[in-house]
C-alpha angles and dihedrals in degrees: 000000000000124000128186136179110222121208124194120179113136094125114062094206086059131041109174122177133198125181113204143212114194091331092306118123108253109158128012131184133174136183127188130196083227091078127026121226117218102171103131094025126133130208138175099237136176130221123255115170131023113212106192091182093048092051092223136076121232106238121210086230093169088269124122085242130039124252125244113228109188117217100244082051090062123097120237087229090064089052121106110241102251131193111256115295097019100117105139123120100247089053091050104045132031149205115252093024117127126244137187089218124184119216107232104167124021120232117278128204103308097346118091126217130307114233136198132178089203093099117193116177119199134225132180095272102013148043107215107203110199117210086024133105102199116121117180157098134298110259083228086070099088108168109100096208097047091048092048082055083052104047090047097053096046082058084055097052124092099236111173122254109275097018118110126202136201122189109228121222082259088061081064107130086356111146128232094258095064095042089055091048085054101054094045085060103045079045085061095049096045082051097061099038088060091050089059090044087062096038095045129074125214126316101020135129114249099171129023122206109241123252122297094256099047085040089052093045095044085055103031108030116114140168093257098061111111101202149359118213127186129183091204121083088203098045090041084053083049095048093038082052098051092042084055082055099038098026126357098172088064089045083113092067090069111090130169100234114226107178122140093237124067112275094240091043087051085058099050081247114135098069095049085048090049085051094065092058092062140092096226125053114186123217125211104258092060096267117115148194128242107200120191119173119199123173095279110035141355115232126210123200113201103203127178090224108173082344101125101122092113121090091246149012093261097048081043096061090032099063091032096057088048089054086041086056094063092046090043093058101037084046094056102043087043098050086033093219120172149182116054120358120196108188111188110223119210102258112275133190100193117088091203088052090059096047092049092053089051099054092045095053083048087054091045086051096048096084083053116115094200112078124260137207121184134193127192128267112280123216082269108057101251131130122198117209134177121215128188114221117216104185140005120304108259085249092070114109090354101068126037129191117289098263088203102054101015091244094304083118086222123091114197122254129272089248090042092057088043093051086050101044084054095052085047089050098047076055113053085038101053089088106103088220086058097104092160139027132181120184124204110212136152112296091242079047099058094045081053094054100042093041101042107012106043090103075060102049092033080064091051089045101059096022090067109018102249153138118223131183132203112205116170115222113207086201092061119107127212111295092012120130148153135195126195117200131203135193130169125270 
Protein backbone atom coordinates (compact mmCIF):
# COMPACT_ATOMS: atom_id res chain seq x y z
CA UNK A 1 0.00 0.00 0.00
CA UNK A 2 1.43 3.31 -1.06
CA UNK A 3 0.26 6.75 0.34
CA UNK A 4 1.28 10.07 -0.78
CA UNK A 5 0.47 13.52 0.17
CA UNK A 6 0.00 15.92 -3.31
CA UNK A 7 0.73 19.79 -3.21
CA UNK A 8 -0.30 22.08 -5.79
CA UNK A 9 0.34 25.17 -5.53
CA UNK A 10 1.55 26.64 -8.60
CA UNK A 11 -1.02 29.22 -8.65
CA UNK A 12 -0.91 31.57 -5.69
CA UNK A 13 -4.62 32.42 -5.91
CA UNK A 14 -5.28 28.56 -5.44
CA UNK A 15 -3.48 25.78 -2.95
CA UNK A 16 -5.27 22.60 -3.24
CA UNK A 17 -4.12 19.34 -1.33
CA UNK A 18 -4.94 15.34 -1.85
CA UNK A 19 -3.75 12.87 0.08
CA UNK A 20 -3.66 9.36 -1.78
CA UNK A 21 -4.01 5.43 -1.22
CA UNK A 22 -2.98 3.61 -3.73
CA UNK A 23 -3.83 6.37 -6.14
CA UNK A 24 -7.27 6.55 -4.90
CA UNK A 25 -8.46 9.80 -3.64
CA UNK A 26 -8.64 9.59 0.13
CA UNK A 27 -8.50 13.43 1.67
CA UNK A 28 -8.89 17.01 -0.38
CA UNK A 29 -8.61 20.13 0.66
CA UNK A 30 -8.65 23.60 -1.24
CA UNK A 31 -8.25 27.04 -0.32
CA UNK A 32 -8.82 30.13 -2.57
CA UNK A 33 -7.65 33.96 -2.09
CA UNK A 34 -11.51 34.75 -3.13
CA UNK A 35 -12.63 33.88 0.20
CA UNK A 36 -10.55 34.04 3.57
CA UNK A 37 -10.60 31.29 5.89
CA UNK A 38 -10.60 32.24 9.77
CA UNK A 39 -11.26 28.77 11.45
CA UNK A 40 -8.67 28.61 14.00
CA UNK A 41 -8.31 32.24 14.27
CA UNK A 42 -8.21 34.08 17.28
CA UNK A 43 -9.21 37.59 17.96
CA UNK A 44 -9.50 39.73 20.70
CA UNK A 45 -13.49 40.78 20.27
CA UNK A 46 -15.82 42.69 22.07
CA UNK A 47 -19.30 42.07 22.77
CA UNK A 48 -22.17 43.95 20.98
CA UNK A 49 -25.39 42.63 21.56
CA UNK A 50 -26.72 40.50 24.39
CA UNK A 51 -29.42 38.16 23.34
CA UNK A 52 -31.04 36.68 26.83
CA UNK A 53 -33.68 34.22 24.64
CA UNK A 54 -31.17 33.05 22.57
CA UNK A 55 -28.98 32.14 25.49
CA UNK A 56 -25.37 33.80 23.51
CA UNK A 57 -23.92 37.46 22.82
CA UNK A 58 -22.84 38.56 19.17
CA UNK A 59 -19.02 39.63 19.47
CA UNK A 60 -17.32 42.72 16.79
CA UNK A 61 -14.82 40.47 16.19
CA UNK A 62 -13.20 42.81 12.79
CA UNK A 63 -15.44 40.89 10.53
CA UNK A 64 -18.04 42.49 8.27
CA UNK A 65 -20.47 40.60 10.27
CA UNK A 66 -20.58 39.84 14.27
CA UNK A 67 -19.89 36.49 15.80
CA UNK A 68 -22.36 34.45 17.69
CA UNK A 69 -20.89 33.06 21.15
CA UNK A 70 -23.12 30.84 22.52
CA UNK A 71 -23.47 30.87 26.49
CA UNK A 72 -22.25 27.50 27.28
CA UNK A 73 -19.29 28.65 25.05
CA UNK A 74 -18.56 31.27 27.34
CA UNK A 75 -15.80 30.97 30.08
CA UNK A 76 -16.76 31.53 33.94
CA UNK A 77 -13.87 33.78 34.12
CA UNK A 78 -15.58 36.19 31.60
CA UNK A 79 -18.75 36.19 33.83
CA UNK A 80 -19.72 39.43 36.18
CA UNK A 81 -19.76 38.42 39.81
CA UNK A 82 -23.77 38.53 40.65
CA UNK A 83 -25.51 38.42 43.77
CA UNK A 84 -27.21 34.67 44.45
CA UNK A 85 -29.69 33.76 42.21
CA UNK A 86 -28.69 36.43 39.18
CA UNK A 87 -27.81 34.00 36.47
CA UNK A 88 -29.15 35.34 33.58
CA UNK A 89 -27.19 36.20 30.79
CA UNK A 90 -27.56 39.90 30.83
CA UNK A 91 -26.48 39.90 34.34
CA UNK A 92 -23.52 37.80 33.50
CA UNK A 93 -22.08 39.42 30.27
CA UNK A 94 -22.05 42.79 29.07
CA UNK A 95 -21.85 45.28 26.03
CA UNK A 96 -19.32 46.76 25.77
CA UNK A 97 -17.10 43.85 27.90
CA UNK A 98 -13.57 42.31 26.04
CA UNK A 99 -12.93 38.46 24.90
CA UNK A 100 -10.08 36.48 23.56
CA UNK A 101 -12.73 34.47 21.18
CA UNK A 102 -11.67 31.33 18.77
CA UNK A 103 -13.46 30.95 15.22
CA UNK A 104 -14.72 27.60 15.02
CA UNK A 105 -16.88 27.69 12.21
CA UNK A 106 -16.68 30.58 9.13
CA UNK A 107 -19.69 32.45 8.16
CA UNK A 108 -21.94 30.82 5.93
CA UNK A 109 -24.31 32.35 3.71
CA UNK A 110 -26.24 34.71 6.00
CA UNK A 111 -25.02 33.29 9.31
CA UNK A 112 -21.98 34.74 10.82
CA UNK A 113 -19.41 32.93 12.62
CA UNK A 114 -19.64 30.82 15.20
CA UNK A 115 -17.23 31.84 18.40
CA UNK A 116 -15.94 30.14 21.30
CA UNK A 117 -13.44 31.34 24.31
CA UNK A 118 -12.68 28.15 24.87
CA UNK A 119 -9.46 28.40 22.90
CA UNK A 120 -7.68 25.07 21.95
CA UNK A 121 -4.32 25.46 19.67
CA UNK A 122 -3.22 22.82 18.00
CA UNK A 123 0.53 21.14 17.45
CA UNK A 124 1.67 18.15 15.53
CA UNK A 125 1.11 15.66 18.48
CA UNK A 126 -1.13 17.93 21.06
CA UNK A 127 -4.05 20.45 21.53
CA UNK A 128 -2.98 22.98 24.61
CA UNK A 129 -6.30 24.44 26.06
CA UNK A 130 -5.58 27.44 27.97
CA UNK A 131 -8.02 28.25 31.02
CA UNK A 132 -8.87 24.15 31.04
CA UNK A 133 -7.90 21.52 33.19
CA UNK A 134 -8.54 18.51 31.10
CA UNK A 135 -5.58 16.34 30.46
CA UNK A 136 -6.08 13.48 28.47
CA UNK A 137 -6.05 11.00 24.74
CA UNK A 138 -7.74 11.27 21.46
CA UNK A 139 -10.68 8.97 21.31
CA UNK A 140 -9.24 8.07 18.14
CA UNK A 141 -6.51 6.46 20.12
CA UNK A 142 -8.07 3.04 20.62
CA UNK A 143 -5.57 0.85 21.88
CA UNK A 144 -5.98 0.50 25.64
CA UNK A 145 -2.29 -0.23 26.40
CA UNK A 146 -0.83 2.55 24.34
CA UNK A 147 -3.42 5.17 25.96
CA UNK A 148 -2.64 3.95 29.48
CA UNK A 149 1.33 4.91 28.29
CA UNK A 150 -0.17 8.05 27.44
CA UNK A 151 -2.09 8.85 30.22
CA UNK A 152 0.56 8.10 32.28
CA UNK A 153 3.18 10.37 30.53
CA UNK A 154 1.00 13.32 30.25
CA UNK A 155 0.85 12.84 34.36
CA UNK A 156 4.66 13.02 34.12
CA UNK A 157 4.86 16.18 32.15
CA UNK A 158 5.20 19.74 33.77
CA UNK A 159 2.30 21.34 32.29
CA UNK A 160 1.75 24.90 33.84
CA UNK A 161 -1.19 25.66 36.46
CA UNK A 162 -4.59 26.48 34.42
CA UNK A 163 -3.46 24.88 30.88
CA UNK A 164 -5.10 21.76 29.77
CA UNK A 165 -3.61 19.03 27.04
CA UNK A 166 -4.94 16.53 25.00
CA UNK A 167 -2.66 14.03 23.09
CA UNK A 168 -3.96 13.79 18.89
CA UNK A 169 -4.12 10.26 17.01
CA UNK A 170 -0.50 11.61 15.46
CA UNK A 171 0.94 11.69 19.37
CA UNK A 172 0.27 7.49 18.99
CA UNK A 173 3.75 5.62 20.25
CA UNK A 174 5.32 9.41 20.66
CA UNK A 175 7.79 9.60 23.58
CA UNK A 176 7.83 12.02 26.37
CA UNK A 177 10.47 13.95 25.02
CA UNK A 178 8.59 14.98 22.04
CA UNK A 179 5.46 15.61 23.86
CA UNK A 180 7.28 17.92 26.08
CA UNK A 181 8.92 19.71 22.93
CA UNK A 182 5.63 20.12 21.81
CA UNK A 183 4.15 21.73 24.66
CA UNK A 184 7.14 24.27 25.14
CA UNK A 185 6.27 25.42 21.68
CA UNK A 186 2.48 25.68 21.78
CA UNK A 187 3.51 27.55 25.46
CA UNK A 188 5.36 30.03 23.32
CA UNK A 189 2.69 30.56 21.12
CA UNK A 190 0.00 30.87 23.80
CA UNK A 191 2.72 33.61 25.37
CA UNK A 192 2.69 35.74 22.78
CA UNK A 193 -0.80 35.56 21.92
CA UNK A 194 -1.58 36.75 25.23
CA UNK A 195 1.21 39.97 24.84
CA UNK A 196 -0.68 41.15 21.87
CA UNK A 197 -4.26 40.53 23.89
CA UNK A 198 -2.94 43.42 26.62
CA UNK A 199 -1.26 45.72 23.99
CA UNK A 200 -4.23 45.54 21.45
CA UNK A 201 -7.26 47.05 21.63
CA UNK A 202 -10.88 45.37 20.22
CA UNK A 203 -11.32 43.76 17.27
CA UNK A 204 -8.29 42.97 16.54
CA UNK A 205 -6.29 39.33 15.41
CA UNK A 206 -4.15 38.13 17.81
CA UNK A 207 -3.28 34.57 16.21
CA UNK A 208 -3.49 33.50 12.69
CA UNK A 209 -3.98 29.83 11.70
CA UNK A 210 -0.88 28.63 9.52
CA UNK A 211 -1.09 27.90 5.49
CA UNK A 212 -3.27 25.23 4.11
CA UNK A 213 -0.15 22.68 3.39
CA UNK A 214 1.63 22.94 6.69
CA UNK A 215 -2.16 22.94 8.33
CA UNK A 216 -2.93 19.65 6.29
CA UNK A 217 0.35 18.07 7.22
CA UNK A 218 0.20 19.07 10.78
CA UNK A 219 -3.48 17.14 10.77
CA UNK A 220 -3.03 14.51 8.35
CA UNK A 221 0.77 13.47 8.35
CA UNK A 222 1.46 10.36 9.44
CA UNK A 223 4.39 7.84 9.52
CA UNK A 224 2.89 5.65 6.57
CA UNK A 225 2.92 8.13 4.05
CA UNK A 226 5.32 7.36 1.59
CA UNK A 227 5.87 10.68 0.13
CA UNK A 228 5.08 14.26 0.02
CA UNK A 229 5.23 16.04 -3.44
CA UNK A 230 4.85 19.74 -4.12
CA UNK A 231 4.80 21.64 -7.51
CA UNK A 232 5.91 24.90 -5.76
CA UNK A 233 9.70 25.60 -4.96
CA UNK A 234 8.47 28.13 -2.10
CA UNK A 235 5.82 26.01 -0.59
CA UNK A 236 8.27 22.76 -0.93
CA UNK A 237 11.04 25.14 1.12
CA UNK A 238 7.72 25.82 3.78
CA UNK A 239 6.74 22.03 4.08
CA UNK A 240 10.78 20.73 4.09
CA UNK A 241 11.02 23.30 6.83
CA UNK A 242 7.95 22.07 9.07
CA UNK A 243 8.99 17.98 8.54
CA UNK A 244 12.67 19.18 10.02
CA UNK A 245 10.41 20.50 13.00
CA UNK A 246 7.78 17.54 13.16
CA UNK A 247 10.10 14.65 11.62
CA UNK A 248 13.34 15.01 10.45
CA UNK A 249 14.05 11.58 9.96
CA UNK A 250 11.12 11.53 7.14
CA UNK A 251 12.65 15.05 5.64
CA UNK A 252 13.60 12.72 2.45
CA UNK A 253 9.64 12.17 1.48
CA UNK A 254 9.41 15.48 0.54
CA UNK A 255 10.21 15.92 -2.98
CA UNK A 256 9.72 19.09 -5.37
CA UNK A 257 7.76 17.50 -8.19
CA UNK A 258 9.12 18.50 -11.93
CA UNK A 259 7.11 16.72 -14.25
CA UNK A 260 5.91 18.23 -17.38
CA UNK A 261 2.10 17.50 -16.48
CA UNK A 262 0.57 18.86 -14.17
CA UNK A 263 1.13 17.00 -10.66
CA UNK A 264 -2.68 16.25 -10.16
CA UNK A 265 -3.05 15.22 -14.00
CA UNK A 266 0.31 12.61 -13.37
CA UNK A 267 -1.88 10.97 -10.63
CA UNK A 268 -5.40 10.39 -12.87
CA UNK A 269 -6.77 13.13 -10.26
CA UNK A 270 -8.53 15.48 -11.64
CA UNK A 271 -11.49 13.43 -12.60
CA UNK A 272 -11.88 11.82 -9.22
CA UNK A 273 -11.56 15.50 -7.77
CA UNK A 274 -14.30 16.77 -10.36
CA UNK A 275 -16.56 13.69 -8.96
CA UNK A 276 -16.82 15.05 -5.63
CA UNK A 277 -18.47 18.33 -6.98
CA UNK A 278 -21.46 16.40 -8.33
CA UNK A 279 -24.95 15.30 -7.25
CA UNK A 280 -24.66 12.02 -8.36
CA UNK A 281 -21.72 9.55 -7.40
CA UNK A 282 -21.82 6.06 -9.31
CA UNK A 283 -20.81 2.60 -7.57
CA UNK A 284 -19.33 -0.22 -9.26
CA UNK A 285 -21.93 -2.39 -9.66
CA UNK A 286 -23.85 0.10 -11.67
CA UNK A 287 -26.02 1.71 -8.43
CA UNK A 288 -25.38 5.19 -7.57
CA UNK A 289 -25.80 8.12 -4.94
CA UNK A 290 -27.66 11.42 -5.39
CA UNK A 291 -26.18 14.06 -2.54
CA UNK A 292 -27.98 17.45 -1.92
CA UNK A 293 -26.88 19.55 0.83
CA UNK A 294 -29.38 22.39 2.22
CA UNK A 295 -28.62 24.61 5.52
CA UNK A 296 -29.75 22.01 7.97
CA UNK A 297 -28.88 18.60 6.73
CA UNK A 298 -27.38 16.84 3.71
CA UNK A 299 -29.31 14.20 2.38
CA UNK A 300 -28.07 11.32 0.74
CA UNK A 301 -30.35 9.02 -1.74
CA UNK A 302 -28.79 4.96 -2.27
CA UNK A 303 -30.30 3.88 -5.52
CA UNK A 304 -29.69 0.24 -7.46
CA UNK A 305 -29.35 1.93 -10.54
CA UNK A 306 -28.21 -0.75 -13.32
CA UNK A 307 -27.37 -2.95 -10.02
CA UNK A 308 -29.60 -6.45 -10.77
CA UNK A 309 -26.76 -9.19 -10.67
CA UNK A 310 -28.21 -10.81 -7.43
CA UNK A 311 -30.88 -13.72 -7.61
CA UNK A 312 -33.63 -11.40 -5.99
CA UNK A 313 -34.77 -7.73 -4.89
CA UNK A 314 -33.83 -8.28 -1.31
CA UNK A 315 -29.99 -9.85 -2.04
CA UNK A 316 -29.96 -6.83 -4.69
CA UNK A 317 -30.46 -3.72 -1.82
CA UNK A 318 -28.84 -5.41 0.27
CA UNK A 319 -25.26 -5.56 -1.70
CA UNK A 320 -25.80 -2.49 -3.06
CA UNK A 321 -26.26 -0.71 0.16
CA UNK A 322 -23.09 -2.45 1.43
CA UNK A 323 -21.19 -1.10 -1.72
CA UNK A 324 -23.32 2.44 -1.08
CA UNK A 325 -21.52 2.37 3.16
CA UNK A 326 -17.84 2.74 1.88
CA UNK A 327 -18.91 5.77 -0.69
CA UNK A 328 -21.14 7.34 2.04
CA UNK A 329 -18.34 7.69 4.37
CA UNK A 330 -15.11 8.77 1.60
CA UNK A 331 -17.60 11.07 0.22
CA UNK A 332 -18.21 12.73 3.47
CA UNK A 333 -14.93 13.10 4.76
CA UNK A 334 -13.85 14.25 1.15
CA UNK A 335 -16.50 16.81 0.62
CA UNK A 336 -16.24 17.45 4.54
CA UNK A 337 -19.90 17.90 4.93
CA UNK A 338 -21.54 18.23 8.63
CA UNK A 339 -24.74 18.63 10.91
CA UNK A 340 -27.29 16.24 10.41
CA UNK A 341 -26.85 13.31 7.42
CA UNK A 342 -29.92 11.33 6.23
CA UNK A 343 -28.77 8.71 4.02
CA UNK A 344 -31.88 6.78 2.24
CA UNK A 345 -31.29 3.09 2.23
CA UNK A 346 -32.82 0.93 -0.67
CA UNK A 347 -35.50 -0.43 0.84
CA UNK A 348 -34.50 -3.95 2.92
CA UNK A 349 -36.79 -6.87 4.73
CA UNK A 350 -34.25 -8.57 6.59
CA UNK A 351 -33.45 -7.25 10.12
CA UNK A 352 -30.00 -8.81 10.01
CA UNK A 353 -29.46 -7.11 6.74
CA UNK A 354 -30.04 -3.79 8.34
CA UNK A 355 -27.94 -4.31 11.10
CA UNK A 356 -25.36 -5.42 9.08
CA UNK A 357 -25.52 -2.25 6.88
CA UNK A 358 -25.33 -0.18 9.97
CA UNK A 359 -22.28 -1.61 11.44
CA UNK A 360 -20.31 -1.52 7.84
CA UNK A 361 -20.95 1.75 7.26
CA UNK A 362 -19.53 2.21 11.42
CA UNK A 363 -16.39 0.41 10.34
CA UNK A 364 -16.18 2.77 6.86
CA UNK A 365 -16.53 5.94 9.32
CA UNK A 366 -13.97 4.81 11.72
CA UNK A 367 -10.75 6.28 9.62
CA UNK A 368 -12.77 9.52 9.78
CA UNK A 369 -11.19 12.38 11.76
CA UNK A 370 -14.69 14.38 12.27
CA UNK A 371 -16.87 12.82 15.02
CA UNK A 372 -19.89 10.44 14.34
CA UNK A 373 -22.47 9.70 15.70
CA UNK A 374 -24.99 6.67 14.13
CA UNK A 375 -28.45 5.60 14.78
CA UNK A 376 -30.09 2.47 13.57
CA UNK A 377 -32.35 1.97 10.15
CA UNK A 378 -35.97 3.25 10.62
CA UNK A 379 -39.14 1.45 8.96
CA UNK A 380 -38.53 3.53 6.58
CA UNK A 381 -35.01 2.98 5.44
CA UNK A 382 -33.61 5.61 6.55
CA UNK A 383 -30.44 6.04 8.60
CA UNK A 384 -29.61 9.56 10.71
CA UNK A 385 -26.02 10.41 11.19
CA UNK A 386 -24.26 13.21 12.69
CA UNK A 387 -21.05 14.40 11.28
CA UNK A 388 -18.57 17.05 12.78
CA UNK A 389 -17.19 19.33 10.34
CA UNK A 390 -13.97 20.29 10.81
CA UNK A 391 -13.37 22.79 8.19
CA UNK A 392 -15.11 24.54 5.60
CA UNK A 393 -17.06 22.49 2.79
CA UNK A 394 -14.63 22.38 -0.71
CA UNK A 395 -17.19 24.54 -2.15
CA UNK A 396 -16.22 27.33 -0.05
CA UNK A 397 -14.52 30.04 -1.86
CA UNK A 398 -14.49 27.90 -5.07
CA UNK A 399 -18.19 27.77 -5.87
CA UNK A 400 -20.94 30.85 -5.30
CA UNK A 401 -24.63 30.76 -5.47
CA UNK A 402 -26.33 30.25 -9.26
CA UNK A 403 -27.07 33.88 -10.02
CA UNK A 404 -29.60 32.76 -12.33
CA UNK A 405 -31.62 30.59 -10.25
CA UNK A 406 -30.24 31.72 -6.37
CA UNK A 407 -28.89 28.31 -5.81
CA UNK A 408 -32.87 26.25 -6.55
CA UNK A 409 -31.07 24.73 -9.23
CA UNK A 410 -34.29 25.31 -11.39
CA UNK A 411 -34.86 28.40 -13.42
CA UNK A 412 -39.05 29.00 -14.67
CA UNK A 413 -40.12 28.46 -17.99
CA UNK A 414 -40.16 30.82 -20.82
CA UNK A 415 -44.27 30.77 -20.73
CA UNK A 416 -44.18 30.93 -16.59
CA UNK A 417 -42.11 34.16 -16.65
CA UNK A 418 -44.35 35.41 -19.42
CA UNK A 419 -47.61 34.62 -17.42
CA UNK A 420 -45.97 36.53 -14.52
CA UNK A 421 -44.54 39.56 -16.39
CA UNK A 422 -48.31 39.99 -17.69
CA UNK A 423 -49.89 39.89 -14.17
CA UNK A 424 -47.09 42.45 -13.20
CA UNK A 425 -48.05 44.55 -16.28
CA UNK A 426 -52.35 44.52 -15.74
CA UNK A 427 -51.00 45.91 -12.39
CA UNK A 428 -48.74 48.79 -12.84
CA UNK A 429 -51.16 49.79 -15.66
CA UNK A 430 -54.49 49.77 -13.83
CA UNK A 431 -53.83 53.61 -12.79
CA UNK A 432 -56.17 55.88 -15.29
CA UNK A 433 -52.93 58.67 -15.59
CA UNK A 434 -50.66 55.46 -17.02
CA UNK A 435 -50.70 56.53 -21.01
CA UNK A 436 -47.25 54.10 -21.88
CA UNK A 437 -45.67 51.28 -20.70
CA UNK A 438 -42.38 49.43 -21.86
CA UNK A 439 -41.41 46.40 -20.33
CA UNK A 440 -37.78 45.09 -20.23
CA UNK A 441 -37.81 41.01 -20.32
CA UNK A 442 -35.28 38.06 -21.62
CA UNK A 443 -34.84 38.17 -24.93
CA UNK A 444 -36.52 34.30 -25.34
CA UNK A 445 -39.13 35.98 -22.98
CA UNK A 446 -40.08 38.85 -25.15
CA UNK A 447 -40.39 36.49 -28.69
CA UNK A 448 -42.74 34.40 -26.36
CA UNK A 449 -45.08 37.62 -25.40
CA UNK A 450 -45.34 39.29 -28.85
CA UNK A 451 -45.76 35.79 -30.71
CA UNK A 452 -48.07 34.06 -28.45
CA UNK A 453 -49.35 36.50 -26.17
CA UNK A 454 -50.22 39.92 -28.47
CA UNK A 455 -54.29 38.96 -28.34
CA UNK A 456 -53.24 39.40 -24.60
CA UNK A 457 -51.37 42.72 -24.69
CA UNK A 458 -53.95 44.25 -27.89
CA UNK A 459 -56.82 43.84 -24.71
CA UNK A 460 -54.55 45.78 -22.37
CA UNK A 461 -54.00 48.06 -24.90
CA UNK A 462 -57.59 49.29 -25.61
CA UNK A 463 -58.99 48.32 -22.23
CA UNK A 464 -56.93 50.81 -20.68
CA UNK A 465 -55.74 53.32 -23.38
CA UNK A 466 -52.68 52.67 -23.56
CA UNK A 467 -49.21 52.07 -25.65
CA UNK A 468 -46.95 49.12 -24.57
CA UNK A 469 -43.88 48.08 -25.75
CA UNK A 470 -42.14 44.80 -25.61
CA UNK A 471 -38.04 45.19 -25.87
CA UNK A 472 -36.03 42.11 -25.18
CA UNK A 473 -32.70 42.72 -22.93
CA UNK A 474 -29.75 39.93 -23.65
CA UNK A 475 -28.33 40.95 -20.15
CA UNK A 476 -30.99 40.05 -18.68
CA UNK A 477 -30.96 36.94 -16.69
CA UNK A 478 -34.34 34.19 -16.07
CA UNK A 479 -37.33 35.95 -13.98
CA UNK A 480 -35.94 39.08 -14.35
CA UNK A 481 -37.94 41.84 -15.51
CA UNK A 482 -38.57 45.85 -15.55
CA UNK A 483 -41.42 48.09 -16.54
CA UNK A 484 -41.19 51.87 -17.16
CA UNK A 485 -44.34 53.76 -16.97
CA UNK A 486 -45.31 57.12 -18.48
CA UNK A 487 -48.26 59.64 -17.98
CA UNK A 488 -48.65 63.04 -19.18
CA UNK A 489 -47.66 65.86 -17.49
Amino acid sequence: MTKKILINALDSDENRIAAIKDNKLEQFHIETTAKQVTQGNIFKGIVTRVEPSLQAVFVDYGAPKNGFLQKNEIHKDYFQDVEKGEKALFHLIKKGQELIVQVTKDPISQKGAMLTTFISLPGRLSVLMPGNSTKGVSRKISDEDERKRLVNIIKTMKIPTGFGMIVRTAGKNSTKTLLTADLKYLMRVWKNIDKKAIKNTAPSLLYKEQTLAVRSLRDYFTSDVNEILIDSPEIFKEVKDFICVIAPKQQKIVKLFKGEKPIFSKYQLEDQIASIYKKEVTLKSGGFLVIEQTEALVSIDVNSGKSTKKKNIEETAFHTNLEACEEVARQLRLRDMGGLIVVDFIDMKDRRHKAEITKTLKKYLKSDKAKTKVGGITPFGLLEMSRQRIRHSITFGSHETCRNCNGRGQTPSVETQGLAFLRQLNLKTIKPEVKEATGFVPSDVANYLLNKKREELSEIESKRTIAITIEGDQKMISGESKIIISAPN
